[in-house]
Structure formats: C-alpha cells, structure tokens
Wavefront OBJ file of the C-alpha trace (Angstrom):
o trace
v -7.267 -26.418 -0.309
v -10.201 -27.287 0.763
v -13.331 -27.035 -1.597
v -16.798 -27.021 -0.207
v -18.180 -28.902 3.004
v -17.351 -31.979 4.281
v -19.741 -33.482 2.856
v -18.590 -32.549 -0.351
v -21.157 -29.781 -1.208
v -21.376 -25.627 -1.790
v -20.434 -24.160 1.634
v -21.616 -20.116 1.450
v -20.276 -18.224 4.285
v -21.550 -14.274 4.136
v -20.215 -11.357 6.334
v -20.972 -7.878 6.883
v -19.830 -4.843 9.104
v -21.722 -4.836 12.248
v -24.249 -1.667 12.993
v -21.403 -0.217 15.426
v -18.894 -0.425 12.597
v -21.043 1.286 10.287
v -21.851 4.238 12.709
v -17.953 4.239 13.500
v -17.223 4.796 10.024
v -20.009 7.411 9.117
v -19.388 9.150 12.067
v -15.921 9.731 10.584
v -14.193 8.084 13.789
v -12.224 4.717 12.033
v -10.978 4.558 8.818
v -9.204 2.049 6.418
v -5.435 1.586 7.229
v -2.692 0.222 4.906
v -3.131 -3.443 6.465
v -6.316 -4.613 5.608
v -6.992 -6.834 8.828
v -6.561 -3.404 11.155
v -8.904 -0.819 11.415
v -7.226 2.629 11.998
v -9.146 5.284 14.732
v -8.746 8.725 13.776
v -7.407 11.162 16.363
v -8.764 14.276 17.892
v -8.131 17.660 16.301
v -9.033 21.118 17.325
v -12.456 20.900 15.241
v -13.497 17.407 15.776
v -13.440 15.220 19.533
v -12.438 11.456 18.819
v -13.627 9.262 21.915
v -11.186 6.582 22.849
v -12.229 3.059 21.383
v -11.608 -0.160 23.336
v -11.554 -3.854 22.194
v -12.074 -7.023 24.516
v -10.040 -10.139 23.236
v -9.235 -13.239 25.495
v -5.669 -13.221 25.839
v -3.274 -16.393 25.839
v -3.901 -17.327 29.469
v -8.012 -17.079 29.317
v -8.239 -13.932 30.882
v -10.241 -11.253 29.070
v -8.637 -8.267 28.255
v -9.830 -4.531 27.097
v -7.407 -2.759 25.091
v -7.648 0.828 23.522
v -7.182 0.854 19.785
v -4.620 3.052 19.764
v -4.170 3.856 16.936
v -4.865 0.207 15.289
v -7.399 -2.752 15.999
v -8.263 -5.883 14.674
v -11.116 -5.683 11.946
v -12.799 -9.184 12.773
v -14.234 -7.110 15.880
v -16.308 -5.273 13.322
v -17.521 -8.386 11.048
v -20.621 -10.244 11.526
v -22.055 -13.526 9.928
v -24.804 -13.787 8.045
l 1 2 3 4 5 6 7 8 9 10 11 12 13 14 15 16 17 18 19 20 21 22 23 24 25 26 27 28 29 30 31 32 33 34 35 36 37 38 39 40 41 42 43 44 45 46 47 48 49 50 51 52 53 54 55 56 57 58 59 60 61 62 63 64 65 66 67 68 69 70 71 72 73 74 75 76 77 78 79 80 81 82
C-alpha cells in the first residue's frame, strides 16, 4: 500500500456529489442501494412520475454507450473532485 505521493509527501484527494446528484436525491428520484458503488432509481407509482435516467460510459471497444439505470447505476457518475 501505497502511502502518500511519489514524491513521498501528503497526497489529499477530496470528492463530493455533483449538483445533479444532489437534485436527484432531494427530488426523491435515486436512493442508496445495498451495494454501495450503485445508486438505485426509484420507480414510478400512482402518486409520484419517475423520469427514466441514462448513463454514458465508453464501453470495451471505445464506443460510447447510453444506458438507462434500470434499476441500478454506477455511483462514480455522481462524484466530483475537488
């Protein structure tokens, strides 16, 4: 394990959600799910209209692909360094 820099000194890295994530979340449309690297969308009910959510990710050929987080997607596309 690595401690530090390479040069041999502190290394701080800081994150946050990004301002989408944090109106996803107060607008009651993703939620924590049981693992902690997946966001979980909530679905529709009579009361309350969930839009569908997509994520981009370059797949394993280079190609850029959308996806619908149904119900589950990665949390790094809600993270943002500091």
């Amino acid at each position: 394990m690595e401690i530090g820099n390479k040069s041999n000194e502190i290394h701080i890295e800081s994150y946050q959600i990004s301002n989408t994530g944090v109106a996803l979340a107060r607008d009651g449309i993703i939620e924590a799910s049981v693992d902690p690297n997946l966001m979980r969308v909530v679905g529709s009910s009579n009361t309350k209209y969930v839009p569908e959510v997509f994520y981009k990710y370059r797949n394993e050929y280079g190609i850029m692909v959308q996806e619908a987080a149904n119900p589950t997607f990665p949390v790094e596309y809600l993270i943002v360094t500091v």
